[in-house]
C-alpha angles and dihedrals in degrees: 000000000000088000089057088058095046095046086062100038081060103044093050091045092055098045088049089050097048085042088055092048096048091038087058091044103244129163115273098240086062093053097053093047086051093051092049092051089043086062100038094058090034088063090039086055092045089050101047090042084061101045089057089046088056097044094053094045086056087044097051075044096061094040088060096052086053095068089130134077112308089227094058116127095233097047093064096091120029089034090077115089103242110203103182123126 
């Protein structure tokens, strides 16, 4: 479903860049390089969006597992947040 969503955020975002461009009377070669960045660091942002999302939803996760005592022997290692890829 998030795609869905992104493929919507996108589409109105592109179509108010290129308006805004035509509106204000730019050349057109202009226009189309402002829309395909539009939509490159659109989908960076939704990714990355998405990846923080992720990260945060492992480290709530391993919060969870870590209901003992913190000085317990076997909490030392899975009750850090690990953040690698």
């Amino acid at each position: 479903m998030p795609q869905v969503f992104g493929g919507i955020d996108g589409i109105i975002t592109t179509y108010s860049v290129i308006v805004t461009g035509v509106g204000g009377m730019m050349a057109v070669g202009l226009v189309i390089k402002m829309a395909v960045s539009n939509l490159i660091t659109d989908g960076w942002s939704m990714g990355f969006g998405q990846y923080m999302a992720q990260m945060a939803e492992r480290s709530r996760e391993n919060a969870g597992a870590c209901s003992h005592q913190p000085a317990s022997p076997s909490c030392s290692n899975h009750c850090v947040p690990s953040y690698s890829l």
